[in-house]
BALOBA-1460 file (C-alpha; in Angstrom, 3 decimals):
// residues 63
<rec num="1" residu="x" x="-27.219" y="9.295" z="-1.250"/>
<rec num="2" residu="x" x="-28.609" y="9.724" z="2.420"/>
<rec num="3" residu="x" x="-26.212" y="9.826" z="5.527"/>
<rec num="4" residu="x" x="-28.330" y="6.844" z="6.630"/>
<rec num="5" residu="x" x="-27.002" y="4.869" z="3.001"/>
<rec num="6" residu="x" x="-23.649" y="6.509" z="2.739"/>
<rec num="7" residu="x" x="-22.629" y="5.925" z="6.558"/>
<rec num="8" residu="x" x="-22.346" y="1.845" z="6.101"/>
<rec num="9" residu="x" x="-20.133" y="2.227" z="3.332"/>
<rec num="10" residu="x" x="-17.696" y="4.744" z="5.224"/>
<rec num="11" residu="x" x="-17.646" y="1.862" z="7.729"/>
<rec num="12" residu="x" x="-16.551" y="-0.480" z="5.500"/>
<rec num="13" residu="x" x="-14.022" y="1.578" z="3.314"/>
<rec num="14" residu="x" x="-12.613" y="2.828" z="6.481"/>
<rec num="15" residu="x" x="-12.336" y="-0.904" z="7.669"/>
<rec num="16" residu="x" x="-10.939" y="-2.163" z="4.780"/>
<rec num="17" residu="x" x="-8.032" y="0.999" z="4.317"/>
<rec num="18" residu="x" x="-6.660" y="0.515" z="8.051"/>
<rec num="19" residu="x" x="-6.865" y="-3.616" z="7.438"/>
<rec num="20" residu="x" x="-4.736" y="-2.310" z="4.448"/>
<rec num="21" residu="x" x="-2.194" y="0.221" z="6.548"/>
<rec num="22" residu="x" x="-1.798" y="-2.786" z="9.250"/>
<rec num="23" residu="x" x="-1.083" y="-5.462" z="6.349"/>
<rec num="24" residu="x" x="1.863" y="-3.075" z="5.632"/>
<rec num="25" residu="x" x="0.963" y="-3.447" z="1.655"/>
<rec num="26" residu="x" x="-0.010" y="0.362" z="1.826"/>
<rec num="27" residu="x" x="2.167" y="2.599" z="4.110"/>
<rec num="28" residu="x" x="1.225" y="4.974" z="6.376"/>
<rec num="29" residu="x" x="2.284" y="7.967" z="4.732"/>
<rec num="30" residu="x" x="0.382" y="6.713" z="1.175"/>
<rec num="31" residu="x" x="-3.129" y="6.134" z="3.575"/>
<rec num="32" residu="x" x="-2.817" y="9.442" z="4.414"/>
<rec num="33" residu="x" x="-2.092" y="10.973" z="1.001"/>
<rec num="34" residu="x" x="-5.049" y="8.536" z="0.339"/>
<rec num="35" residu="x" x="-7.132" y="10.092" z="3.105"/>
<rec num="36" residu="x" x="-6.488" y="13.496" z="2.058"/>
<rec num="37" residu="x" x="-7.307" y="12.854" z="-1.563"/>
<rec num="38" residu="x" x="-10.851" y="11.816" z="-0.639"/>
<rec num="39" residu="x" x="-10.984" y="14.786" z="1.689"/>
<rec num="40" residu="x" x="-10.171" y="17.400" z="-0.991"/>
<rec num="41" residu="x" x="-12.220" y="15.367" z="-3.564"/>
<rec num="42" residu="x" x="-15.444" y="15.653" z="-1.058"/>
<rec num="43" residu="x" x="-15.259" y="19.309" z="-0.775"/>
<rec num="44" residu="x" x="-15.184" y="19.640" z="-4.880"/>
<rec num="45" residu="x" x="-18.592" y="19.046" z="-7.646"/>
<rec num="46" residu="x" x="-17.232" y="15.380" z="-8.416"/>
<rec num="47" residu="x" x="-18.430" y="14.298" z="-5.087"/>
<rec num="48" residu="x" x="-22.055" y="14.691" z="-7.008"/>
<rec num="49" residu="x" x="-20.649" y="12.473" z="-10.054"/>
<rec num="50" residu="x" x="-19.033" y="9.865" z="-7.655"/>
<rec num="51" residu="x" x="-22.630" y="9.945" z="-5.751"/>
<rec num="52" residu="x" x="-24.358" y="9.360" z="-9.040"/>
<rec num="53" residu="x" x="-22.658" y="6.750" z="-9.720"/>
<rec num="54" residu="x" x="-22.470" y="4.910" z="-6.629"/>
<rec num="55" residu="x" x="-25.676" y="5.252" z="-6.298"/>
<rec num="56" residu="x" x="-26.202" y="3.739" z="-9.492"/>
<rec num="57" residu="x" x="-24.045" y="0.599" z="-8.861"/>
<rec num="58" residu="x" x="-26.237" y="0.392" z="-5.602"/>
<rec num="59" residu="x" x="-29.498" y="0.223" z="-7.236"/>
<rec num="60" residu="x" x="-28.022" y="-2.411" z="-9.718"/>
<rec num="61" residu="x" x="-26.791" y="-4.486" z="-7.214"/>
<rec num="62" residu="x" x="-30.435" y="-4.437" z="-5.123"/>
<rec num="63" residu="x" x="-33.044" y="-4.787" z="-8.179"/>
């Protein structure tokens, strides 16, 4: 996935967690274990899996 394709859905994700942390369903200190999850998990060789398969979704959704 290009920056140009994966930088809308940061946007959104990012969007939708702090409309989650300000509903107070999710509390702050779970966001941030949250946030640090995807953080460690984007530094590790399932970030190529979890692009694959986005990325398949994605072309699904669009054909």
């Amino acid at each position: 996935m290009s920056e140009v394709a994966a930088l809308p859905l940061v946007i959104v994700f990012g969007i939708v967690t702090v409309l989650l942390v300000r509903s107070r369903e999710v509390n702050w200190w779970v966001a941030s274990l949250i946030f640090l999850f995807g953080l460690y998990v984007g530094q590790t060789p399932a970030v190529f899996m979890i692009s694959g398969f986005v990325n398949w979704i994605l072309e699904r959704l669009t054909a």
